[in-house]
KOLTORFI-82148 format. One record per atom (N, C-alpha, C, O, CB): residue number from 1; y, z, x; atom name; chain. Coordinates in Angstrom, 3 decimals, always signed. Each point is the difference from the previous one (the first is absolute). Glycine has a CB too. Layout:
N
PT,i,Y,Z,X,at,ch
PT,NUM,Y,Z,X,CA,A $
...
This chain:
86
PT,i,Y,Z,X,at,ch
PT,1,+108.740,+83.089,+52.251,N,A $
PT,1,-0.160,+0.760,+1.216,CA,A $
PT,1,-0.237,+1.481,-0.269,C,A $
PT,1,-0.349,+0.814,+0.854,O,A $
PT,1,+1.791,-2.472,+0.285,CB,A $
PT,2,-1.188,+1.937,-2.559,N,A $
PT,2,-0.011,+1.492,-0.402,CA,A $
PT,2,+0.462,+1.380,+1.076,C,A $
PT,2,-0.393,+1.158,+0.138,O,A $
PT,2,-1.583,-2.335,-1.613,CB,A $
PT,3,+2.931,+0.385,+2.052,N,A $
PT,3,+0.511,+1.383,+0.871,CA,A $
PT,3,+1.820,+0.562,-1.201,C,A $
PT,3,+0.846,-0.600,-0.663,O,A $
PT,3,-2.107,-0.763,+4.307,CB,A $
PT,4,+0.933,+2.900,-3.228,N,A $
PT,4,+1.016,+0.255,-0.879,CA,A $
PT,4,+1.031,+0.267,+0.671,C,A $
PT,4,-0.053,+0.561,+1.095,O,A $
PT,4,-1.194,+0.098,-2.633,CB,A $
PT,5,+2.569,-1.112,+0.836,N,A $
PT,5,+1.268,-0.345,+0.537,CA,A $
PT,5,+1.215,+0.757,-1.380,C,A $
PT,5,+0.079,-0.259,-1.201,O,A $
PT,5,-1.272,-2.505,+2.829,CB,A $
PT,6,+2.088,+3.877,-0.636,N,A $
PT,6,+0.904,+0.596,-0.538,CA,A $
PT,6,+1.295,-0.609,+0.531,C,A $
PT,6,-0.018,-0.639,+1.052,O,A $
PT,6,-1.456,+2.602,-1.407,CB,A $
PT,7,+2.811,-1.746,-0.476,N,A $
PT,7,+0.948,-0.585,+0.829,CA,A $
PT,7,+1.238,+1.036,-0.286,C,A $
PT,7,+0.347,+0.294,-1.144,O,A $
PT,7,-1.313,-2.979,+1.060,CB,A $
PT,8,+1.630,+3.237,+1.343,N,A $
PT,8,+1.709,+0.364,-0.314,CA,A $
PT,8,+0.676,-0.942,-0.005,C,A $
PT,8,-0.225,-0.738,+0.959,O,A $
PT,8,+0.328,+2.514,-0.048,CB,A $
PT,9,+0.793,-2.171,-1.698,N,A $
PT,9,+0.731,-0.402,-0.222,CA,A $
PT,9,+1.536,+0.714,-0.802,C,A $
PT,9,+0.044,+1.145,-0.450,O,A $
PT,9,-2.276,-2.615,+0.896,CB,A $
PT,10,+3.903,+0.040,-0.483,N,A $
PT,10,+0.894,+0.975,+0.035,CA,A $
PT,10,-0.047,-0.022,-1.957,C,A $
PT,10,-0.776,-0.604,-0.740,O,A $
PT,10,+2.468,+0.174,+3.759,CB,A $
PT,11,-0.936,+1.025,-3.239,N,A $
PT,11,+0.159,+0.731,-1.445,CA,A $
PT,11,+0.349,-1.367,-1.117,C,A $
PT,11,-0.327,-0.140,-1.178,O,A $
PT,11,+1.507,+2.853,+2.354,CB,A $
PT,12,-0.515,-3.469,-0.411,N,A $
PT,12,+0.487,-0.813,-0.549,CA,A $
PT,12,-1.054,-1.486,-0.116,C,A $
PT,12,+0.224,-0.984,-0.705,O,A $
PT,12,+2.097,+2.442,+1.492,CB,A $
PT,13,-3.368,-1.261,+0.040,N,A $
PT,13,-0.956,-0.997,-0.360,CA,A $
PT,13,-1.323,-0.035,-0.387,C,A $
PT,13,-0.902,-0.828,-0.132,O,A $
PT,13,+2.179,+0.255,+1.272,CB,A $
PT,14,-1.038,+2.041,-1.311,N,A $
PT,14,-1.329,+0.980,-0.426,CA,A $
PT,14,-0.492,-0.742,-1.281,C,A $
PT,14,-1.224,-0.133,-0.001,O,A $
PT,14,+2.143,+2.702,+0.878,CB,A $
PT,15,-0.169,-3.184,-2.172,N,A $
PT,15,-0.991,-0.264,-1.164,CA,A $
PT,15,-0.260,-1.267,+0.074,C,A $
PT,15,-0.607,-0.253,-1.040,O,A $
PT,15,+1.315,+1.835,-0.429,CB,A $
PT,16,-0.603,-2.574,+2.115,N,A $
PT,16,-0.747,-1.377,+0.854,CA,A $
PT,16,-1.335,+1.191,+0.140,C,A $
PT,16,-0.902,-0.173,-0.821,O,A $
PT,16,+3.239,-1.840,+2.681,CB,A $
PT,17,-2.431,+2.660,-1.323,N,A $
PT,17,-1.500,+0.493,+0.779,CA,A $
PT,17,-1.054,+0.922,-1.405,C,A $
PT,17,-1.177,+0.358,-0.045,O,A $
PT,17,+2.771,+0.208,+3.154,CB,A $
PT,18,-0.730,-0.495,-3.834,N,A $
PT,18,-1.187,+0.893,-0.921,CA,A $
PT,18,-1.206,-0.892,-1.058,C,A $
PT,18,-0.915,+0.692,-0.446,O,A $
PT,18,+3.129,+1.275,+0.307,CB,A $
PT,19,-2.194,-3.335,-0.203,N,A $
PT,19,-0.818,-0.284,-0.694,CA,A $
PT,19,-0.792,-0.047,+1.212,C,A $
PT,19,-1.163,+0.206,-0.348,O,A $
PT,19,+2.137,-1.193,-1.806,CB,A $
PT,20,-0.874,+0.709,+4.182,N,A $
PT,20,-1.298,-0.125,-0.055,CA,A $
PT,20,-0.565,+1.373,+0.219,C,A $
PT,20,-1.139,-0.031,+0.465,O,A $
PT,20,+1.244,-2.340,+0.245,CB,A $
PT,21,+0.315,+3.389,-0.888,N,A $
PT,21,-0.290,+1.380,-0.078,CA,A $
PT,21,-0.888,+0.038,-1.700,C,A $
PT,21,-0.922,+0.780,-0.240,O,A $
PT,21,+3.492,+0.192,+2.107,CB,A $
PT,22,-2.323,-1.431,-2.316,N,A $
PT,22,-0.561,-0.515,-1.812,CA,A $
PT,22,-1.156,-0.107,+0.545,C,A $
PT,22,-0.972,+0.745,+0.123,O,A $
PT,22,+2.711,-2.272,-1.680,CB,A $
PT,23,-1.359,+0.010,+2.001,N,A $
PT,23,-1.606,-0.620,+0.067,CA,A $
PT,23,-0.930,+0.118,+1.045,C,A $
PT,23,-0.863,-0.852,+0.210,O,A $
PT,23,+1.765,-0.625,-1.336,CB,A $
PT,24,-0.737,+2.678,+1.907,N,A $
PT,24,-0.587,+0.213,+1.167,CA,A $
PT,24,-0.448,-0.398,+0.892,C,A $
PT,24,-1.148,+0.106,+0.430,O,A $
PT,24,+1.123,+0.627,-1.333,CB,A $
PT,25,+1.416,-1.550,+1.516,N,A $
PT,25,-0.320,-0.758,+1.071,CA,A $
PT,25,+0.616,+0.848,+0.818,C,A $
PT,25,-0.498,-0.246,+1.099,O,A $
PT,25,+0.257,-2.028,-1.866,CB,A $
PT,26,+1.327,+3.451,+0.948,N,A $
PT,26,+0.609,+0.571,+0.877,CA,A $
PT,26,-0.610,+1.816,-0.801,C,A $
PT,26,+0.201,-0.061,-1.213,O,A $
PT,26,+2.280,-2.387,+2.098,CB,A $
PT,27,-2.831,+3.241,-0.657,N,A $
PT,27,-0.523,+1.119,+0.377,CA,A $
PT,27,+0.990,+0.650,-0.190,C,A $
PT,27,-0.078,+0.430,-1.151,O,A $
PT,27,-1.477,-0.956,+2.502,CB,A $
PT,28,+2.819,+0.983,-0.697,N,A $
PT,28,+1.325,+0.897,-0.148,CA,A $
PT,28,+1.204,-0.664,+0.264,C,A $
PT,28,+0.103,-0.950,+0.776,O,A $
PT,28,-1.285,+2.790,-0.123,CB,A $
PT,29,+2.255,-1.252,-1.415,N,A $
PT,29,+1.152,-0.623,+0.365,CA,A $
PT,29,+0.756,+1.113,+0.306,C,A $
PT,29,-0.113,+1.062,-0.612,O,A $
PT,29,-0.049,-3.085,-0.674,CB,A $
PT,30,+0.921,+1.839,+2.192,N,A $
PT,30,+1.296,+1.360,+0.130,CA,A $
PT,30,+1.196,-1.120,+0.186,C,A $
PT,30,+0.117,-0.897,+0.835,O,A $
PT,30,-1.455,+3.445,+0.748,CB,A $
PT,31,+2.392,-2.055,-2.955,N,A $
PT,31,+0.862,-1.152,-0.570,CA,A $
PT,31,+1.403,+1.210,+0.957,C,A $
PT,31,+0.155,+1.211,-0.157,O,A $
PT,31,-1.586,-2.782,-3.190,CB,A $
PT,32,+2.110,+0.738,+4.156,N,A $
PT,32,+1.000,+1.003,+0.257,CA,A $
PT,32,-0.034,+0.996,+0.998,C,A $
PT,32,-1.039,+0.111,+0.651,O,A $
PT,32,+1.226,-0.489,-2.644,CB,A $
PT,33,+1.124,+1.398,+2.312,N,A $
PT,33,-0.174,+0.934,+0.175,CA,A $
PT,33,-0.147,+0.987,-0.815,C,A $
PT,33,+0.300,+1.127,+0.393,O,A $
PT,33,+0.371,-2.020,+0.983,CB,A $
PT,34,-1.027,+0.746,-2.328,N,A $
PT,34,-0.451,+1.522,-0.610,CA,A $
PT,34,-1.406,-0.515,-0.376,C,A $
PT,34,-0.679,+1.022,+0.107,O,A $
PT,34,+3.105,+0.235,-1.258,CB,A $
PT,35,-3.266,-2.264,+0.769,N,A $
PT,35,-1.009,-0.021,+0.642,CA,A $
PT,35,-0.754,+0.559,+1.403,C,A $
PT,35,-1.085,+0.582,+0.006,O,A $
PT,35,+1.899,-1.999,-1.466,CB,A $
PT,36,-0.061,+1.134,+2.551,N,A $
PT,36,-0.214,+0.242,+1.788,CA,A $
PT,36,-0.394,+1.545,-0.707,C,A $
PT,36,-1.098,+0.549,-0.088,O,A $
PT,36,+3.292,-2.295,+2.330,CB,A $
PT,37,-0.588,+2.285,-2.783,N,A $
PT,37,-0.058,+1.795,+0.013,CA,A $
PT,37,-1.041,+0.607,-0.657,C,A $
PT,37,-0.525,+0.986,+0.517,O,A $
PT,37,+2.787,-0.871,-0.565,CB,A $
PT,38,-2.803,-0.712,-1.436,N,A $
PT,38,-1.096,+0.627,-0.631,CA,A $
PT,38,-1.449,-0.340,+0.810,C,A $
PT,38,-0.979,+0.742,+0.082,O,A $
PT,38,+2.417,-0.912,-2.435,CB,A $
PT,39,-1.320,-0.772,+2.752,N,A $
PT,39,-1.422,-0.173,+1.359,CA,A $
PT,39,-0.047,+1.019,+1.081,C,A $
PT,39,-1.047,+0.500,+0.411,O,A $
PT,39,+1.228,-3.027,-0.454,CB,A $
PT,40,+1.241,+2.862,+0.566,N,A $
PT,40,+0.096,+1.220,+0.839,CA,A $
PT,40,-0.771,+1.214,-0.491,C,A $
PT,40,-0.913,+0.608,+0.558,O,A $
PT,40,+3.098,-1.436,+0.060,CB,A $
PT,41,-1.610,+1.036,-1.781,N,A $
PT,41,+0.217,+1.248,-0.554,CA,A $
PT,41,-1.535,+0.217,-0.395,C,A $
PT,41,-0.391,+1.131,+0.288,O,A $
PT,41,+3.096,-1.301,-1.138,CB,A $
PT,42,-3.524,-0.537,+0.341,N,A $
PT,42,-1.760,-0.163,-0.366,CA,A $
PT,42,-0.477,+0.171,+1.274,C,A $
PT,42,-0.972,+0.755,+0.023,O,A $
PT,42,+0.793,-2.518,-1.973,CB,A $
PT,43,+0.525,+1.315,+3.058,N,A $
PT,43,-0.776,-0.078,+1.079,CA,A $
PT,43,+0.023,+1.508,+0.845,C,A $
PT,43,-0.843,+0.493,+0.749,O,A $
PT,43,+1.353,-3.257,-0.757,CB,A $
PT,44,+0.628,+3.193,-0.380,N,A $
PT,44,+0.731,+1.317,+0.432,CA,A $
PT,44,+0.413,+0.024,+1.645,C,A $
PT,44,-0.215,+0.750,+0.952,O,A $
PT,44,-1.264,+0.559,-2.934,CB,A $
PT,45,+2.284,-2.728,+1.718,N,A $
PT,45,+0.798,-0.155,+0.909,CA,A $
PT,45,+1.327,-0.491,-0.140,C,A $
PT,45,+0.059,-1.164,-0.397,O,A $
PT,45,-1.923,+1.064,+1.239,CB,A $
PT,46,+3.319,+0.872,-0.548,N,A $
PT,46,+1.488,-0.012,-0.301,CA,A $
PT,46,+0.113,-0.884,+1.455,C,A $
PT,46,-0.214,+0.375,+1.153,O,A $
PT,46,+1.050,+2.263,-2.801,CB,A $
PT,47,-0.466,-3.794,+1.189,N,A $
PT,47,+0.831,-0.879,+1.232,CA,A $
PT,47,+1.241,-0.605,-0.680,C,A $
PT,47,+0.609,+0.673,-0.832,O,A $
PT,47,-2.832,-1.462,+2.237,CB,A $
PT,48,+2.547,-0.223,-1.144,N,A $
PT,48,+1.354,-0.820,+0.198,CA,A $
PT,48,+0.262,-0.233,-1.393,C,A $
PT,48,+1.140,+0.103,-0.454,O,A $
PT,48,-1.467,-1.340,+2.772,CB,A $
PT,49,-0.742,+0.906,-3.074,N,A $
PT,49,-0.108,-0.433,-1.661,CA,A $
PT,49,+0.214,+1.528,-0.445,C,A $
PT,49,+0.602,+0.112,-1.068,O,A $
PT,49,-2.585,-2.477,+0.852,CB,A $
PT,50,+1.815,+2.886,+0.488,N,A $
PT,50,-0.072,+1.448,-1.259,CA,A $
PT,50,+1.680,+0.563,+0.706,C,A $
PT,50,+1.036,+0.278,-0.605,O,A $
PT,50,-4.674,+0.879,+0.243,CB,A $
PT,51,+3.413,-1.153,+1.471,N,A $
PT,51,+1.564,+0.575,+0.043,CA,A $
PT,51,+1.004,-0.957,-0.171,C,A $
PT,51,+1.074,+0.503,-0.330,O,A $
PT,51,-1.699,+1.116,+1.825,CB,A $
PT,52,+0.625,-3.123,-1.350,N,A $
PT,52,+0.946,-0.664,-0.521,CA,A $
PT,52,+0.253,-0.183,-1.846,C,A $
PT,52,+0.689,-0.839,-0.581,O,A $
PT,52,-1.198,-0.196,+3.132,CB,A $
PT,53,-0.098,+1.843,-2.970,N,A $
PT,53,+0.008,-0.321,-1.371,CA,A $
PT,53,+1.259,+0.674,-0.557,C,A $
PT,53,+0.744,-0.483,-0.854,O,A $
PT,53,-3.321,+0.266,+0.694,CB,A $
PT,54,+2.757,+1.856,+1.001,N,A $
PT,54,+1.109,+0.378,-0.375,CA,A $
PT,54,+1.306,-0.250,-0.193,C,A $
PT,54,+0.689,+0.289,-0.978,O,A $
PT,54,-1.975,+0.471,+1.512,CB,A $
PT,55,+1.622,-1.380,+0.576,N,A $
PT,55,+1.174,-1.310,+0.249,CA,A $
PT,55,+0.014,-0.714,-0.750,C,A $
PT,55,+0.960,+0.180,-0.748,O,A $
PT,55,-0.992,-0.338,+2.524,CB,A $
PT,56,-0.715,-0.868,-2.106,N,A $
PT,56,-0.238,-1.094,-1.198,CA,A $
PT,56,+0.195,+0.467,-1.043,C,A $
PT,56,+0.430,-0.856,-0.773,O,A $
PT,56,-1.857,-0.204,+1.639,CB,A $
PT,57,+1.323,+2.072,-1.329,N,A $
PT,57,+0.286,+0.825,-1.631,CA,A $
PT,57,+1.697,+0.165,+0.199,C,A $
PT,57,+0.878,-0.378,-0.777,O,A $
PT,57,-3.582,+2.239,+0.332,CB,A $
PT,58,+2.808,-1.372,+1.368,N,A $
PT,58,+1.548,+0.212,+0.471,CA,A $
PT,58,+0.843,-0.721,+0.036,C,A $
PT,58,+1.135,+0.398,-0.262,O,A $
PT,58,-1.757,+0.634,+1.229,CB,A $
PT,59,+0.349,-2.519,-0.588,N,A $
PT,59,+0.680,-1.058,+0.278,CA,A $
PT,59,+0.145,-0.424,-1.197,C,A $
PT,59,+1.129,-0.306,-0.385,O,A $
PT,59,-1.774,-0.138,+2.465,CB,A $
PT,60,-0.871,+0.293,-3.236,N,A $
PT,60,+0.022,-0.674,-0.982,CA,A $
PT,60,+1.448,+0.781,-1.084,C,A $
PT,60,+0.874,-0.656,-0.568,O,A $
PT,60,-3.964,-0.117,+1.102,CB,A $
PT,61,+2.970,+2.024,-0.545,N,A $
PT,61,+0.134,+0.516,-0.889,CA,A $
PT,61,+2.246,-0.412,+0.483,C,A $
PT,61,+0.791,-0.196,-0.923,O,A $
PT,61,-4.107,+2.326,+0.383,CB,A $
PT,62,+3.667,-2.145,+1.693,N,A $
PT,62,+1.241,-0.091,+0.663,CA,A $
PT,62,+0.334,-1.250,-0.593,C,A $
PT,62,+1.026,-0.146,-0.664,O,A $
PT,62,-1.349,+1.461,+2.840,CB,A $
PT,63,-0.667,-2.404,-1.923,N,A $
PT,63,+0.461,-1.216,-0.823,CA,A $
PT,63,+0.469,-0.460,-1.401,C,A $
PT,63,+0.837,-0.850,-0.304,O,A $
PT,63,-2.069,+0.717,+1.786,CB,A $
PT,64,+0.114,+1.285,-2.584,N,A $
PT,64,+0.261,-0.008,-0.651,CA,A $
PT,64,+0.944,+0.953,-0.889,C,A $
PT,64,-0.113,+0.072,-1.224,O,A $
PT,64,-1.558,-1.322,+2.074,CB,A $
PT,65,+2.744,+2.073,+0.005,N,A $
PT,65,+0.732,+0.309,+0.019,CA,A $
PT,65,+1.392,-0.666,+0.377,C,A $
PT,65,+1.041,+0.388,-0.530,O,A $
PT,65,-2.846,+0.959,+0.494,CB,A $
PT,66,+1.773,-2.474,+1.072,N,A $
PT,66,+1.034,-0.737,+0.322,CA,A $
PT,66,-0.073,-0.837,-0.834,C,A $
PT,66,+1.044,-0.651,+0.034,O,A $
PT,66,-0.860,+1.034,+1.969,CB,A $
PT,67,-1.161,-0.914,-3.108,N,A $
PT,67,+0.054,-0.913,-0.848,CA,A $
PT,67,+0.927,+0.402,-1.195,C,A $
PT,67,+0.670,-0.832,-0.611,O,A $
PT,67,-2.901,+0.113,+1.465,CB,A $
PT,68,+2.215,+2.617,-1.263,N,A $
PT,68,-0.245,+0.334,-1.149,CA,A $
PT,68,+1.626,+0.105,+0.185,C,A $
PT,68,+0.726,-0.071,-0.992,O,A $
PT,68,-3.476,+1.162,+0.385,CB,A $
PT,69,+3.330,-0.905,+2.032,N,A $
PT,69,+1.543,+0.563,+0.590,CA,A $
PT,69,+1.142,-1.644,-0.062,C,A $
PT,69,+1.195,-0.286,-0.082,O,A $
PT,69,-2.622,+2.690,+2.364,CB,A $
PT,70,+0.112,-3.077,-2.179,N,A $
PT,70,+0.943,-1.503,-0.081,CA,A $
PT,70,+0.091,-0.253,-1.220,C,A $
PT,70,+1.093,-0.359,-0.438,O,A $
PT,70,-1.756,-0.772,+2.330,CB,A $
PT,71,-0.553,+1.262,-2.828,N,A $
PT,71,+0.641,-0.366,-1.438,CA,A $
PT,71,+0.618,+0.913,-1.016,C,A $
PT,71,-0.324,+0.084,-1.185,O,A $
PT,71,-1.248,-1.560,+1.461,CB,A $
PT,72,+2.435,+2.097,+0.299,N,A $
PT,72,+0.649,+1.638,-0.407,CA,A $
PT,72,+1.423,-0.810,+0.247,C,A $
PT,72,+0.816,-0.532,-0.752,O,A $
PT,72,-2.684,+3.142,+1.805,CB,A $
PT,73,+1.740,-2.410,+0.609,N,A $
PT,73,+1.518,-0.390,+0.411,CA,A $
PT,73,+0.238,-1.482,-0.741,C,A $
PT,73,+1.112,-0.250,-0.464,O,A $
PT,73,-1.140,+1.599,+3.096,CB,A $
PT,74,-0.902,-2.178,-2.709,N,A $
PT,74,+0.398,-1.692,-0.948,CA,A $
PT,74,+0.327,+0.226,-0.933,C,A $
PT,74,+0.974,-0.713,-0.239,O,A $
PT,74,-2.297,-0.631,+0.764,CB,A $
PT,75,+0.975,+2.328,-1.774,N,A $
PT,75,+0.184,+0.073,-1.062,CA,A $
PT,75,+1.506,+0.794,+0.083,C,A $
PT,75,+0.886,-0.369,-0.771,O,A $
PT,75,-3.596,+0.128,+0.019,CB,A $
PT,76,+2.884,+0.999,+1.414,N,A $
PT,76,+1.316,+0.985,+0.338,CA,A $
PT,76,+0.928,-1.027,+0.178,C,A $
PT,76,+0.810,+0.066,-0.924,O,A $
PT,76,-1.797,+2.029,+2.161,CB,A $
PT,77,+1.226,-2.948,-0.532,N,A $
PT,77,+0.594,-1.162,+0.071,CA,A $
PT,77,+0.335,-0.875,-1.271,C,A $
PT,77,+1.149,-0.054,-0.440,O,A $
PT,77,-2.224,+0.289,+2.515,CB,A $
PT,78,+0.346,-0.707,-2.468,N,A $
PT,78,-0.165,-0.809,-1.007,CA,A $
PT,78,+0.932,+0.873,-0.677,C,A $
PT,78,+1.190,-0.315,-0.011,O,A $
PT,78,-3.551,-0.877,+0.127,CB,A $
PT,79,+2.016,+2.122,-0.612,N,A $
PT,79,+0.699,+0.926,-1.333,CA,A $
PT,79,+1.301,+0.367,+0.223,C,A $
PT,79,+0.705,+0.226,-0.984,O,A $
PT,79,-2.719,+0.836,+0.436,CB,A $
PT,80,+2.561,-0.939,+1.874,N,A $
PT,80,+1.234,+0.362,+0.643,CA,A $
PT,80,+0.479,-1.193,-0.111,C,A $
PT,80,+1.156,+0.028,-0.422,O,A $
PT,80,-1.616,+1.757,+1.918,CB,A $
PT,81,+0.053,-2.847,-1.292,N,A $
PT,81,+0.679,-1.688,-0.037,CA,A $
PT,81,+0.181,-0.553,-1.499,C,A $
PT,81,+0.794,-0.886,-0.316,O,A $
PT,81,-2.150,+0.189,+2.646,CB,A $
PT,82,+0.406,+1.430,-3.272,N,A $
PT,82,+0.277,-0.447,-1.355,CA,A $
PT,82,+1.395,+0.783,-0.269,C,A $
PT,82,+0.984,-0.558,-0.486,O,A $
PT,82,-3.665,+0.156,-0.358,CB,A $
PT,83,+2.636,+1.808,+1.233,N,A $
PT,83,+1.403,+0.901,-0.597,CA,A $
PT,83,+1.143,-0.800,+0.583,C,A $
PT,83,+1.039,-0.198,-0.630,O,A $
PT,83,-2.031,+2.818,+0.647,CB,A $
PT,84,+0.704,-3.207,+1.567,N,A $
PT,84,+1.793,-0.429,+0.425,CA,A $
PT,84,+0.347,-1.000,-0.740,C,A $
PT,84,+1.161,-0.404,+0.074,O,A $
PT,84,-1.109,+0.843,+2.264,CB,A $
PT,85,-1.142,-1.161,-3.363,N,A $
PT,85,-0.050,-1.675,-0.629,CA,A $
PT,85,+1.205,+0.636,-1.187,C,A $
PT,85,+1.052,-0.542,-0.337,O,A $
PT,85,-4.330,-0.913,+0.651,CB,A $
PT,86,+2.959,+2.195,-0.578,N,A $
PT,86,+0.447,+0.541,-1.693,CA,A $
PT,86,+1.135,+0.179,+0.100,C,A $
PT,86,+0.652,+0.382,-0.971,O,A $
PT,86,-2.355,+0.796,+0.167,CB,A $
């Protein structure tokens, strides 16, 4: 049919979509929101994708901070439970 076809899609199912971006059956992909945001940002237009990105860095970075605070306090534990053993 040779009509060309781009797709958004979410972040997480974005690399299912890139071989047919390979083999050029799909034209563009915007994988995500930070895909959405760098399409904004080329087009030189700031919407929902470019300003939600800030948050998402924020959130990510909080998580991986509650990860880094849980295996701190586990290990703190552990080591306090080996001393009462002794």
């Amino acid at each position: 049919y040779h009509i060309p076809v781009g797709a958004g899609v979410t972040a997480v199912s974005a690399p299912k979509y890139y071989a047919y971006v390979g083999s050029g059956q799909m034209t563009g992909l915007l994988g995500g929101m930070r895909g959405a945001a760098e399409y904004e940002q080329l087009v030189g237009y700031k919407g929902r994708a470019f300003s939600g990105m800030g948050i998402q860095s924020l959130v990510h970075f909080l998580i991986v901070a509650l990860v880094a605070l849980g295996n701190l306090s586990y290990f703190m534990m552990r080591r306090a439970r080996r001393k009462a053993g002794r």
